[in-house]
C-alpha positions as YAML, in Angstrom:
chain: A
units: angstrom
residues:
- id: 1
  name: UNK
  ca: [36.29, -55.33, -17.48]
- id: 2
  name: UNK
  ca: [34.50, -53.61, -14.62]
- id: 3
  name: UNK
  ca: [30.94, -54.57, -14.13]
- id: 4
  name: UNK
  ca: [27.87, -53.89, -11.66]
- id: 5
  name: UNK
  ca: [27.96, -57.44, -10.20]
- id: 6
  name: UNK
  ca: [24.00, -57.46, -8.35]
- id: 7
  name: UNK
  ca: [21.11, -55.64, -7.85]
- id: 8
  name: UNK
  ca: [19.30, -53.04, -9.95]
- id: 9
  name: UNK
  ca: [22.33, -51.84, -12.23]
- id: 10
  name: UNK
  ca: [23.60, -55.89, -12.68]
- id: 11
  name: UNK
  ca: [25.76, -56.24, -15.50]
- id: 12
  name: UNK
  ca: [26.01, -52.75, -16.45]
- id: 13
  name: UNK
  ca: [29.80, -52.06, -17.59]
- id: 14
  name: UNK
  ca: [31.77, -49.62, -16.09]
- id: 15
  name: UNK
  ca: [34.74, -47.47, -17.16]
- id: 16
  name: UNK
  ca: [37.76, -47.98, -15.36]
- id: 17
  name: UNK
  ca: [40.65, -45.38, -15.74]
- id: 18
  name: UNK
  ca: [43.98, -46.34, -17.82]
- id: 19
  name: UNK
  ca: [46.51, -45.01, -15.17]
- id: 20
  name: UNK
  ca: [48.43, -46.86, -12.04]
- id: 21
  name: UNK
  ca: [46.75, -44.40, -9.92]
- id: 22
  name: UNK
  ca: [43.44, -46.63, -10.18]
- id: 23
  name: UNK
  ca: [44.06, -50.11, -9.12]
- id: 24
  name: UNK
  ca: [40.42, -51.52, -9.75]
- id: 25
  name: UNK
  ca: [38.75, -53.95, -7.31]
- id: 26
  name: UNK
  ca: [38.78, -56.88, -9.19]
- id: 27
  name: UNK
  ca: [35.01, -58.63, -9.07]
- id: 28
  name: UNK
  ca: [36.20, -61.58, -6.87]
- id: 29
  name: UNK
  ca: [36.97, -59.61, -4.43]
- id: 30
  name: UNK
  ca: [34.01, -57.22, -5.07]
- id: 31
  name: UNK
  ca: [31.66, -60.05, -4.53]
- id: 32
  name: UNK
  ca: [33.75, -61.31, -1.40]
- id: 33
  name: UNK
  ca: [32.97, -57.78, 0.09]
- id: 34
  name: UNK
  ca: [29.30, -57.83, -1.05]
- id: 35
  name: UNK
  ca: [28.50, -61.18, 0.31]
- id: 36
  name: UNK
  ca: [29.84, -60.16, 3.84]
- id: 37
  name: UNK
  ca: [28.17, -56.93, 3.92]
- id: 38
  name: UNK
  ca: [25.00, -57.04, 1.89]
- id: 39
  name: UNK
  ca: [22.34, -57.60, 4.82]
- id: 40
  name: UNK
  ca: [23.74, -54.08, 6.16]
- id: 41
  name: UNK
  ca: [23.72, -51.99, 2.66]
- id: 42
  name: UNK
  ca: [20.20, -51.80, 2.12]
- id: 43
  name: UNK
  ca: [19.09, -48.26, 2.69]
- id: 44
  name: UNK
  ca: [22.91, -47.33, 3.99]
- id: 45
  name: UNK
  ca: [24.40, -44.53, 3.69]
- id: 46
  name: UNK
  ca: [27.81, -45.56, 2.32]
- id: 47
  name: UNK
  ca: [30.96, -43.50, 1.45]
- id: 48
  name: UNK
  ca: [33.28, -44.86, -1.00]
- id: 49
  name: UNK
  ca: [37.27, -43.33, -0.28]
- id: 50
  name: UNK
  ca: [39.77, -43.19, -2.27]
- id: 51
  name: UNK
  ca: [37.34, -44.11, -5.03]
- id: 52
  name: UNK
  ca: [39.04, -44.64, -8.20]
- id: 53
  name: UNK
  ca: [36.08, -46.05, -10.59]
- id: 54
  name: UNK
  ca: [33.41, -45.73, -8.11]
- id: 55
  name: UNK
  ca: [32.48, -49.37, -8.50]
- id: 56
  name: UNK
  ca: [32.31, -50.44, -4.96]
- id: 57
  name: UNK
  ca: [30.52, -47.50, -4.29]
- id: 58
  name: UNK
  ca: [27.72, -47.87, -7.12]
- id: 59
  name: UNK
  ca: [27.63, -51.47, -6.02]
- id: 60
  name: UNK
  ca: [26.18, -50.15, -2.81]
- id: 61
  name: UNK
  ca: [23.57, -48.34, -4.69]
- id: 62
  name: UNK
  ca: [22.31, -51.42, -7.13]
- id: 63
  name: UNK
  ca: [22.40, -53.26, -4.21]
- id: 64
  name: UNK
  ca: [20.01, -50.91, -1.94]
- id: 65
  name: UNK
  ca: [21.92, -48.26, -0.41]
- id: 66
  name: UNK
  ca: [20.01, -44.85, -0.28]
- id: 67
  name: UNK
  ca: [23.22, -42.49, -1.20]
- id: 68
  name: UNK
  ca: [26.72, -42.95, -2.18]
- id: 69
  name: UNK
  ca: [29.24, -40.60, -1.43]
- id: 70
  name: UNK
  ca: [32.23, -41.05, -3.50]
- id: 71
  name: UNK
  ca: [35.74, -39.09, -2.79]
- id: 72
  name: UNK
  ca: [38.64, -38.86, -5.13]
- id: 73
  name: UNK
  ca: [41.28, -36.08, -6.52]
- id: 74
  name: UNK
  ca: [42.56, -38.15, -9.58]
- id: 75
  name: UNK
  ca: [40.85, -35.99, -12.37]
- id: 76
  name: UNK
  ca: [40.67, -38.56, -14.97]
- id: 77
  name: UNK
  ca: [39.10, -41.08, -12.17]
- id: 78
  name: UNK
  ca: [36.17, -38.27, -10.72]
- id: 79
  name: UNK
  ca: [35.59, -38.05, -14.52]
- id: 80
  name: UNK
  ca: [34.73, -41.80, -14.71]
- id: 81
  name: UNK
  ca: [32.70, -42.10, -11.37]
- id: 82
  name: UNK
  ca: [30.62, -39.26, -12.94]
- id: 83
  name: UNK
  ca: [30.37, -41.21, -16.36]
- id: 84
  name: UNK
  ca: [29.90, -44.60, -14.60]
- id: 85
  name: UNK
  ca: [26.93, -42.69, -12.52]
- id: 86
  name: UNK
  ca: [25.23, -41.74, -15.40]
- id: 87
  name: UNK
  ca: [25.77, -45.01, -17.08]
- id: 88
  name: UNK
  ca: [23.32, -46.38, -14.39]
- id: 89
  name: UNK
  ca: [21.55, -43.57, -14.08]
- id: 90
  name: UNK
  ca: [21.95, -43.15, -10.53]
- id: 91
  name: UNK
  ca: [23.47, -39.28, -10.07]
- id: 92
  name: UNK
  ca: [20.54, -38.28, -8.06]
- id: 93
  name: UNK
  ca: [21.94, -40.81, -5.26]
- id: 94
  name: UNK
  ca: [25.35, -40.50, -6.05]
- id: 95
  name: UNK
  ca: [27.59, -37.31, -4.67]
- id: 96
  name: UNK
  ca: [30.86, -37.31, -6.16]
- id: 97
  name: UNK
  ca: [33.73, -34.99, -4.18]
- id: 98
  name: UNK
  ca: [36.76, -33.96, -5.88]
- id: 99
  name: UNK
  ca: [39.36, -33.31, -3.52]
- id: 100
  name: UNK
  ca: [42.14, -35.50, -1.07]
- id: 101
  name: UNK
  ca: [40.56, -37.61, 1.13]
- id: 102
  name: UNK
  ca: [40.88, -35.81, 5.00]
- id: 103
  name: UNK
  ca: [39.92, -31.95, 3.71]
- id: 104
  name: UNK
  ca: [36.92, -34.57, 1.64]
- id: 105
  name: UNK
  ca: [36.26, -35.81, 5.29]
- id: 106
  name: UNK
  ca: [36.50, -32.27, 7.01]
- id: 107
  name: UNK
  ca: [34.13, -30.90, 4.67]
- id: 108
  name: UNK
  ca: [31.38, -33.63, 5.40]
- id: 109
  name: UNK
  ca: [31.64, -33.45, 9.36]
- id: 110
  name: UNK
  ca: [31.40, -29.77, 8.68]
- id: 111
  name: UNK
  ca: [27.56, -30.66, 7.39]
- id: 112
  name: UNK
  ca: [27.49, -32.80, 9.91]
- id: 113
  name: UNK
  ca: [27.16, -36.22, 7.59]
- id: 114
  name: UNK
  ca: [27.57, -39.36, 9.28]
- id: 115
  name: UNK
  ca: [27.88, -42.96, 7.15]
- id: 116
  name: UNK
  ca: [26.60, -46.33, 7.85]
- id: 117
  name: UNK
  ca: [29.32, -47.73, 5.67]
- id: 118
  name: UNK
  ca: [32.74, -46.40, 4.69]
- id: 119
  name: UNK
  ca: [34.90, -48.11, 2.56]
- id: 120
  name: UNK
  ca: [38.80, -47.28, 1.75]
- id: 121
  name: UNK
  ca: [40.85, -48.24, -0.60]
- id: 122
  name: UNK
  ca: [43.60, -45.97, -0.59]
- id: 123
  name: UNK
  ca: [46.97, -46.68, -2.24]
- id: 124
  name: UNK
  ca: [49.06, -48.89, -0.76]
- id: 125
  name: UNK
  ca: [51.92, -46.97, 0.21]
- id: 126
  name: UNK
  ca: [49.48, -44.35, 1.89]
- id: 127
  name: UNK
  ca: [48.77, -47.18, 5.11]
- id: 128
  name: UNK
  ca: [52.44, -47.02, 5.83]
- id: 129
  name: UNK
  ca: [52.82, -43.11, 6.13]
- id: 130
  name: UNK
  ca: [49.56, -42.04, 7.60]
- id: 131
  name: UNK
  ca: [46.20, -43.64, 9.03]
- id: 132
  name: UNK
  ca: [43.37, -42.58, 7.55]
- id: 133
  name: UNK
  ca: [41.30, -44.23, 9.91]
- id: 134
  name: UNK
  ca: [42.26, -40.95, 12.67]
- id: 135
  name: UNK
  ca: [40.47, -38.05, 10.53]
- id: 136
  name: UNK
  ca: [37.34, -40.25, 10.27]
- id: 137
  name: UNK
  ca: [37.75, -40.53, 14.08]
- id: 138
  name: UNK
  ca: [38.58, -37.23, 15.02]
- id: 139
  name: UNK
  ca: [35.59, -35.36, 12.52]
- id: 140
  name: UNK
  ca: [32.97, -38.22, 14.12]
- id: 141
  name: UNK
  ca: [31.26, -39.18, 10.15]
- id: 142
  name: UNK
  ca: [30.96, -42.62, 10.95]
- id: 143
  name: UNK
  ca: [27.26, -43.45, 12.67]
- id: 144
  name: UNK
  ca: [27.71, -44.98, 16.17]
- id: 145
  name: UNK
  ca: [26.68, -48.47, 14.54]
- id: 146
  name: UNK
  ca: [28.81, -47.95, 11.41]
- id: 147
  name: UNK
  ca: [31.54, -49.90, 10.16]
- id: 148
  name: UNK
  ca: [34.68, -49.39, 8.17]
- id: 149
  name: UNK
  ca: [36.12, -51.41, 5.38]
- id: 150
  name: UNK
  ca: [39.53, -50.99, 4.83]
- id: 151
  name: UNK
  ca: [41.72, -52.60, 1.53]
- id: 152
  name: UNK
  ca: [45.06, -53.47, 1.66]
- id: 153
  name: UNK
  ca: [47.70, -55.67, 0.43]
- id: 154
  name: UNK
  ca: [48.61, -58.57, 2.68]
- id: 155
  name: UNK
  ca: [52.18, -57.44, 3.03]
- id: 156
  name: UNK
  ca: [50.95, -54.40, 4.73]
- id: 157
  name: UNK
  ca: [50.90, -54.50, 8.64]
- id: 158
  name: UNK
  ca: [48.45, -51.87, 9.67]
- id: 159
  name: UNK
  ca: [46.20, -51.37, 12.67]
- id: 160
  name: UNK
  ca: [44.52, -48.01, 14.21]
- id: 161
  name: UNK
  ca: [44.06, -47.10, 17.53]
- id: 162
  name: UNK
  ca: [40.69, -45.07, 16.57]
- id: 163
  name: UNK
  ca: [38.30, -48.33, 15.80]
- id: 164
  name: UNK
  ca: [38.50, -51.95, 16.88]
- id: 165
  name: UNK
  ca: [38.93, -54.69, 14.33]
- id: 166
  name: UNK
  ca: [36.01, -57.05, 13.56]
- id: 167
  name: UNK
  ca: [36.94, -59.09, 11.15]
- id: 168
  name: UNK
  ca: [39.88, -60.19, 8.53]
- id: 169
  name: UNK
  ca: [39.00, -62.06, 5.22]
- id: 170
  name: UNK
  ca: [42.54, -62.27, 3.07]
- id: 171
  name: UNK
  ca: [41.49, -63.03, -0.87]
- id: 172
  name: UNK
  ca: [44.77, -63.59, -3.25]
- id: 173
  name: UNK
  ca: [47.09, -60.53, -2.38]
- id: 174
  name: UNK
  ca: [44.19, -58.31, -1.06]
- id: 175
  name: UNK
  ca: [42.92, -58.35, 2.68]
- id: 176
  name: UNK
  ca: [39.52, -57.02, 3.60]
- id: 177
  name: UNK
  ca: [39.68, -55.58, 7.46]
- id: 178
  name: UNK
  ca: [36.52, -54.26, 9.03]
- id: 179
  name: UNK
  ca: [36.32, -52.08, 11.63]
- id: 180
  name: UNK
  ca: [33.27, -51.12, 14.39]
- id: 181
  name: UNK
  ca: [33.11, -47.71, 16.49]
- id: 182
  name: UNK
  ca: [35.87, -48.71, 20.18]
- id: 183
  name: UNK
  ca: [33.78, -48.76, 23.08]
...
């Protein structure tokens, strides 16, 4: 079961999306997350990648951010981001884009969005053929003082050139990697 964990939509159940496309964010490791960054959500603005149920991003939003943005092109999974929205009734604050991940990311640096908080959890198999730390780089969305948090297996070795790493917090098979603007 997926569930709002904190804040203004706590408890509220979510619906998560039967397909091995979706790997959902189990709530250990939600809360993990959450405890780390909660004194910097409050009135973020906070983009949610590779979204799947939207739960980490509508976490942000019960726990203070101002706007989620939420990007996904699994059909089945923008369908339940937009149900789970409206199950907290927070679609006025939530944006949900429908399309893969850097032409999502061109499209916001075209309207010049920048984000106080991303967070990616992209499939697994996606760290070891691409970075998608470089179009977030190269289109500028994060906010000078932003950070990125990036999900990943523990088997996978990955590391970008574009962002220095802050921190590593390894729970079970996930690790948690945050990165801050190099320089």
């Amino acid at each position: 079961m997926i569930r709002v964990i904190s804040g203004r939509y706590k408890g509220k159940r979510l619906r998560h999306v039967a397909s091995e496309k979706v790997r959902p964010m189990p709530n250990k490791l939600k809360e993990a997350l959450f405890n780390i960054i909660q004194a910097r959500v409050k009135d973020a603005v906070f983009l949610d990648g590779f979204a799947g149920t939207g739960s980490v991003g509508i976490e942000a939003l019960s726990r203070g951010a101002r706007v989620a943005v939420f990007i996904e092109q699994f059909p089945s999974a923008v369908q339940a981001i937009r149900i789970n929205l409206e199950r907290c009734q927070a679609e006025e604050q939530g944006l949900v884009i429908s399309r893969e991940f850097n032409r999502a990311v061109i499209h916001l640096a075209g309207q010049d969005t920048r984000f106080d908080m991303i967070f990616l959890d992209p499939p697994y198999r996606l760290l070891d053929e691409r970075d998608p730390l470089k179009v977030i780089h190269k289109r500028g969305i994060l906010a000078p003082e932003g950070s990125i948090i990036l999900r990943h297996h523990h088997k996978t070795d990955f590391s970008s050139p574009y962002f220095s790493l802050e921190r590593k917090k390894r729970i079970g098979d996930d690790v948690l990697e945050f990165f801050s603007p190099s320089g």
